[in-house]
KEZA-410795 format. One line per 4 residues: for each residue x, y, z of C-alpha. Coordinates in Angstrom, 1 decimal. Layout:
BEGIN
X:Y:Z  ...
***
This chain:
BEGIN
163.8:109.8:77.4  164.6:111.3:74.0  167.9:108.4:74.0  165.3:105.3:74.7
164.5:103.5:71.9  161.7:101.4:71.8  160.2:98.7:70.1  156.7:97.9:69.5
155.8:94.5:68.2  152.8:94.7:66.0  152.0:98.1:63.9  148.4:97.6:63.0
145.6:99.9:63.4  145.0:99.2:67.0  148.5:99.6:68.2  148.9:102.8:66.0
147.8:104.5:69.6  150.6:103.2:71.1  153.2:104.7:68.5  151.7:108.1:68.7
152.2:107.7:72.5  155.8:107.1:72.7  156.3:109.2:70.4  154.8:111.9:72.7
156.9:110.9:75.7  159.6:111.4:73.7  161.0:107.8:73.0  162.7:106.9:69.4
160.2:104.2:68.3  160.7:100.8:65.8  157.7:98.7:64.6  157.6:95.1:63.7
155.1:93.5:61.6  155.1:91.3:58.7  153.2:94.4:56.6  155.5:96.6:54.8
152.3:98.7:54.5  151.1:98.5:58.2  149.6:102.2:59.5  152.2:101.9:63.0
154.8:102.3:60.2  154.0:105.6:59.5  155.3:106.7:63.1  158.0:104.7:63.4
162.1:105.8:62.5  162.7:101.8:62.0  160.6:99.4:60.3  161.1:95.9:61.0
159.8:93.5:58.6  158.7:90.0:60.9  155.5:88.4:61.6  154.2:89.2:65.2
153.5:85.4:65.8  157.3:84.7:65.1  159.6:85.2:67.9  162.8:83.7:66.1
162.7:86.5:63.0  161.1:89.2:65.0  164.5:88.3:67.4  166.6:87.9:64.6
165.2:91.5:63.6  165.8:92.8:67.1  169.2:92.1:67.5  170.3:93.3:64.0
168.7:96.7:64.5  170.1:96.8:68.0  173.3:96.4:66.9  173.4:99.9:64.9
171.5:101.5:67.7  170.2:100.2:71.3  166.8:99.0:71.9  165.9:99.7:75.4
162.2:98.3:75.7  160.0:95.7:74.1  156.2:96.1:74.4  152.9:95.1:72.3
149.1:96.2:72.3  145.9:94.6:71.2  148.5:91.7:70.0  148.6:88.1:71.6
151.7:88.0:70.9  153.7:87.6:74.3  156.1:85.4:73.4  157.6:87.2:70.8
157.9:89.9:73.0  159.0:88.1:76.0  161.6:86.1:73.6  162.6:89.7:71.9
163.1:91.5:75.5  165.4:88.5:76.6  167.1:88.7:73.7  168.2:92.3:74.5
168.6:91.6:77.4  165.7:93.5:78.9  163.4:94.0:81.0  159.9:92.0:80.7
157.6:88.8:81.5  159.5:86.0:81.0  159.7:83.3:78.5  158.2:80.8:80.9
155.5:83.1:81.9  154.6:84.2:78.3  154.6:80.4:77.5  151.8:80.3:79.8
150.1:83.1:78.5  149.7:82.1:75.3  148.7:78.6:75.9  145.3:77.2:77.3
145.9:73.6:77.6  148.9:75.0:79.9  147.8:77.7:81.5  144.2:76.0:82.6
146.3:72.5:83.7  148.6:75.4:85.4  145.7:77.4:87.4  143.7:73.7:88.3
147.0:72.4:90.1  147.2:75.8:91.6  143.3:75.5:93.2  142.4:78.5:91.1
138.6:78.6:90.3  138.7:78.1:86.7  135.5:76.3:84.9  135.3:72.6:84.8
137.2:71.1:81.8  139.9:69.0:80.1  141.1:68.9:76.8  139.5:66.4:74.4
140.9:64.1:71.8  137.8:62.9:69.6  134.4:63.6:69.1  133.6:60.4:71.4
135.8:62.3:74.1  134.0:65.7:73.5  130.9:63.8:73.7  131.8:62.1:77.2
132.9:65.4:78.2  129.5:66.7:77.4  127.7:63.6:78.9  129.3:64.8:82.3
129.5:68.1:82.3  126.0:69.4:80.5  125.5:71.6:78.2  126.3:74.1:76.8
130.2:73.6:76.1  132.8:75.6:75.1  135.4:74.4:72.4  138.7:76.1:72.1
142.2:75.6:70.4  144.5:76.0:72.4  147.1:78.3:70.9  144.8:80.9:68.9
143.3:83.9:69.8  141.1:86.6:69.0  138.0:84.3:69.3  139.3:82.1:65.9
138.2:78.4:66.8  135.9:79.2:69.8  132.5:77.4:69.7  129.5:77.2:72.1
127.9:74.0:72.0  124.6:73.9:72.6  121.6:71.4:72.2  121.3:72.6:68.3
124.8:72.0:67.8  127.4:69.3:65.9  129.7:68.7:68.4  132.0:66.6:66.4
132.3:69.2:63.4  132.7:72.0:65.5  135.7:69.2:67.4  136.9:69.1:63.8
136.6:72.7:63.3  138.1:73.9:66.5  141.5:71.7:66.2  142.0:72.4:62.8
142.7:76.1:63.6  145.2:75.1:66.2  148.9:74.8:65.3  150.0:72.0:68.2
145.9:70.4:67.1  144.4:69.9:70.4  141.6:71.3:71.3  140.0:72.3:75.2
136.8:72.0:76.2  135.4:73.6:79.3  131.7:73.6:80.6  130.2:77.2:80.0
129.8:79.5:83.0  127.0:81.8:83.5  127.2:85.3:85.2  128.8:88.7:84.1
131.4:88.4:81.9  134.2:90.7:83.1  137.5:92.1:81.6  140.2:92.9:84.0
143.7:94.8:82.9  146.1:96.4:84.7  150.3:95.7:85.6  152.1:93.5:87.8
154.4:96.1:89.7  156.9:94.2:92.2  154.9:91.0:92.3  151.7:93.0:93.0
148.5:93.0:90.2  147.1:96.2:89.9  144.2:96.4:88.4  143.2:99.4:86.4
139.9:98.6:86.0  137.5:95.8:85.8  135.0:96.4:82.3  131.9:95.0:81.7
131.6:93.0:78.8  128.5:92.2:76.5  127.5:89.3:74.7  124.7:90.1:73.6
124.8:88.6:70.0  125.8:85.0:71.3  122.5:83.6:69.1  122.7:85.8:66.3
126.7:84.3:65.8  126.1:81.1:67.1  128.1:78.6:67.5  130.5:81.5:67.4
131.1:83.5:70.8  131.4:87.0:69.9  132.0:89.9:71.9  130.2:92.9:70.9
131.7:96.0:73.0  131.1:96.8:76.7  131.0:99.3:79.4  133.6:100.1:82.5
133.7:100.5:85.1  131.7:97.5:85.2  128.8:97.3:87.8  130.8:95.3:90.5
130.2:96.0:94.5  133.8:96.7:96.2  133.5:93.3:97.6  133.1:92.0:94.2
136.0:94.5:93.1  138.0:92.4:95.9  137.2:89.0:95.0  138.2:89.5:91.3
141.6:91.1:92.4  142.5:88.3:94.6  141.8:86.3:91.4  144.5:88.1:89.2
146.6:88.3:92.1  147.0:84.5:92.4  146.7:84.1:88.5  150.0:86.2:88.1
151.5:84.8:91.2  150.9:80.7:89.6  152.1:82.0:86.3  155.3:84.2:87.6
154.2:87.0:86.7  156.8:89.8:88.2  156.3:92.8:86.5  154.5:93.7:83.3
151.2:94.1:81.6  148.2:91.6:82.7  144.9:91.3:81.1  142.6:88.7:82.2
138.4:87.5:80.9  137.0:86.5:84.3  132.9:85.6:85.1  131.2:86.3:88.0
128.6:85.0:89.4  127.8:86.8:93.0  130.4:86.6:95.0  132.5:83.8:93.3
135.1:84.6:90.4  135.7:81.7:87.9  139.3:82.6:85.7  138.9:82.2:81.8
142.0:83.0:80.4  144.9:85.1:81.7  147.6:86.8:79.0  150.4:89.1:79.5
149.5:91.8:77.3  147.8:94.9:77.3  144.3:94.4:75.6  142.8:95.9:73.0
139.4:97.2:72.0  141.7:100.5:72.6  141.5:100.3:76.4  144.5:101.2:78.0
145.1:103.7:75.7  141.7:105.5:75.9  138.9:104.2:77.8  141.0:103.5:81.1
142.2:106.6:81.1  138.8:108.4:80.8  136.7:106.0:82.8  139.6:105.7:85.9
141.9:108.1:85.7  145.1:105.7:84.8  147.2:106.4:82.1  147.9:102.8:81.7
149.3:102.8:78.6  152.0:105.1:79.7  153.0:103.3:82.9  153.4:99.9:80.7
155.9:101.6:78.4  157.5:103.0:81.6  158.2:100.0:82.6  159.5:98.2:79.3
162.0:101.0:79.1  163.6:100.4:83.1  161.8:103.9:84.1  160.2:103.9:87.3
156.3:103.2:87.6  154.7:104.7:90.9  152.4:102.2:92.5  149.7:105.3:93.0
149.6:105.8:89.2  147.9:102.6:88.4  145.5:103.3:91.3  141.9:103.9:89.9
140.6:107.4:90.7  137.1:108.4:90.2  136.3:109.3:86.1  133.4:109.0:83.6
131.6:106.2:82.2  132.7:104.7:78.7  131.0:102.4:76.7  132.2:100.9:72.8
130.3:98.9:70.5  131.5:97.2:67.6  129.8:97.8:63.6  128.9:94.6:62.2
128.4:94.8:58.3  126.7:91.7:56.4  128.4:89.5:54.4  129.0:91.4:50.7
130.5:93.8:49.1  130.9:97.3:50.6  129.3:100.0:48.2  129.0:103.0:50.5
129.1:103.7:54.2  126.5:106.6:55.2  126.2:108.4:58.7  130.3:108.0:59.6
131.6:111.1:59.5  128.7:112.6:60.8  129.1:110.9:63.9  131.6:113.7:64.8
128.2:115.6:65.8  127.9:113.7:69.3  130.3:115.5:71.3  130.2:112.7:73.3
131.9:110.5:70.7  135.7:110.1:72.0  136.5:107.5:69.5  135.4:105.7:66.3
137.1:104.0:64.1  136.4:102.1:60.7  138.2:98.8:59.7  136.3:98.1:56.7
135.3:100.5:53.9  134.0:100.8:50.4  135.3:98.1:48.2  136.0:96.0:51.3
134.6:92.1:51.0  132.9:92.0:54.4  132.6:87.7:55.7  130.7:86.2:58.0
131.5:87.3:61.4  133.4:84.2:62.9  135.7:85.6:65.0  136.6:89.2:66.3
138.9:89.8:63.4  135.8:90.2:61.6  134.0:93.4:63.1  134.3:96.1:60.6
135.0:99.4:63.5  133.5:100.5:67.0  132.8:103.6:68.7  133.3:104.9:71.9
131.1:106.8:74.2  131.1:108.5:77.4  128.1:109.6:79.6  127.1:110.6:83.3
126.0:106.9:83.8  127.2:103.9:82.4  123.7:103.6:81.5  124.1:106.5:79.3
127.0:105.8:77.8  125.9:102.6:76.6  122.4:103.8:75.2  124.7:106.2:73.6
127.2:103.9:72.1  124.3:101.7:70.5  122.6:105.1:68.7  125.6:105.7:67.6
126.6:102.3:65.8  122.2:102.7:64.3  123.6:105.9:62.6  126.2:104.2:60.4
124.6:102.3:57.3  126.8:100.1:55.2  125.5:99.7:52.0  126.4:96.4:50.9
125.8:94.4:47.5  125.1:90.7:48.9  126.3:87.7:47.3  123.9:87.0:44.5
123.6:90.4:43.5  120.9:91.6:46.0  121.7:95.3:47.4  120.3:97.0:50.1
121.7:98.9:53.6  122.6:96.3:56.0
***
């Protein structure tokens, strides 16, 4: 494939993985990203310089660079951005999810009107105009609530309303970091929380694997919803397995989903499977590149960028085969001013340490964790049980100590 070019929209840390990839299956590789300094630079022979949340430069970009030399795949990681790369692969004329579909993908108040009409389980909810609506909503519904923007990601703007709560600040809050300012409230749903990723191939879902997520920290945060790591595979009976891949199945079917990436936050409670959001997108937390692979035997990565390029994708390589549980948990500094980190580097000890990663440093301003922008690393573990893994993961997020000087001049490990 040493003649296929491709481009990956997005060059942060996170999709860095993905540049050393292609790289190693021998494809020519260009980044985009609005950060002439941005680490998926360093691995790429052409640097486009366009914000991953603008489809018109990042096309205008495209088609310049295409002209000197062919793009022949589009493709992004760890990125909502699916309409940039749904615009940018039509653009080329290549292949992808389509613009409709990644319209869909990166809108709630669409997508949830979308899945409703459909008869898709998806929590109760409507979108909400004023705090008197929210408040109607709530007198309905019960508590507790969740607020959302409808076109931002990453957690930024998502509240959990709860007894203790303002409901019309966190209203305010939640619209003001939307760009079309409306806001979407849904009634919270108990159960396991459940992220599912995989490819469409055909018209068919396949799921890679079906992760266990942990939200643990839901009052330490609050009225923020944070997510603080995970473990796959997830604990699920195969019936349960079933029910959850019916569930992508018909959300890719309702959102036209024909081939391409799929990554979906699901709840289950028993046997029934209620849909929280659906994008077109491989995920990050670096799954497809390295937990999926170790904990089900799919190269998913791979397969994805196979597919952006026109190469053939086997339907038996995104079939899960039996692997080793992973777990990651995410570092969570204090508020202040990084002075040192202690007990990193010698997490390279563990032998059962297949990642870590550190986002924030010495010298870094570390603020309040709002959002999941704001975790400062994770690490990755594996064991013989999931059990294991996980009791693993958590030692090894207690070894690392950020020293941090806290506003007002008090210091201390944190």
């Amino acid at each position: 494939m040493r003649s296929k070019r491709l481009l990956i929209v997005g060059a942060g840390q996170e999709q860095v993985p993905l540049y050393r990839l292609a790289l190693d299956m021998g494809l020519s590789v260009t980044g985009s990203d609005q950060n002439p300094g941005a680490p998926g630079f360093a691995f790429a022979d052409r640097v486009l310089i366009a914000s991953t949340r603008d489809p018109d430069a990042t096309v205008r970009a495209a088609l310049a660079s295409h002209g000197e030399r062919p793009i022949s795949g589009v493709i992004t990681i760890a990125n909502d951005a699916p309409v940039t790369v749904a615009a940018a692969a039509l653009a080329l004329g290549l292949p992808g999810v389509s613009l409709h579909s990644a319209r869909i993908a990166a809108n709630k108040r669409l997508q949830y009107d979308l899945f409703r009409e459909r008869g898709l389980n998806v929590p109760e909810g409507r979108e909400v105009e004023s705090p008197e609506d929210l408040d109607a909503f709530i007198g309905r519904s019960g508590l507790p609530v969740i607020v959302k923007p409808t076109d931002n990601r990453g957690a930024r703007g998502v509240f959990r309303i709860t007894r203790r709560s303002d409901a019309a600040a966190l209203f305010a809050r939640s619209r003001a970091m939307c760009d079309e300012g409306r806001v979407l409230a849904q009634k919270f749903v108990e159960g396991d929380q459940v992220s599912a990723e995989g490819l469409v191939l055909d018209g068919e879902a396949l799921i890679a694997m079906f992760s266990g997520r942990n939200y643990e920290y839901l009052d330490r945060y609050a009225p923020h919803v944070i997510e603080n790591g995970g473990w796959l595979p997830g604990r699920f009976s195969a019936g349960q397995a079933q029910a959850m891949r019916a569930a992508m199945q018909s959300a890719a079917e309702a959102m036209g989903i024909e081939n391409g990436p799929i990554k979906a936050d699901l709840v289950l409670s028993g046997g029934q499977v209620t849909i929280l959001e659906v994008t077109a997108r491989l995920g990050g937390g670096y799954a497809a590149t390295d937990s999926i692979p170790i904990a089900a035997g799919i190269d998913l990565a791979r397969q994805a960028i196979l597919q952006a390029v026109g190469e053939p994708v086997r339907r038996e390589d995104l079939l899960p085969k039996p692997g080793q549980p992973v777990a990651i948990r995410f570092f969570f500094p204090e508020p202040g001013l990084i002075e040192s980190v202690s007990g990193y580097e010698e997490l390279s000890r563990h032998p059962w340490i297949v990642l870590k990663r550190l986002s924030l440093g010495p010298g870094d301003a570390v603020q309040a964790v709002t959002d999941h922008t704001r975790r400062g690393g994770c690490v990755m573990t594996v064991g013989a049980t999931i059990d294991e893994a996980d009791a693993r993961a958590r030692q090894a997020v207690s070894e690392v100590i950020f020293n941090t000087r806290r506003p007002g001049g008090h210091d201390g490990p944190v």
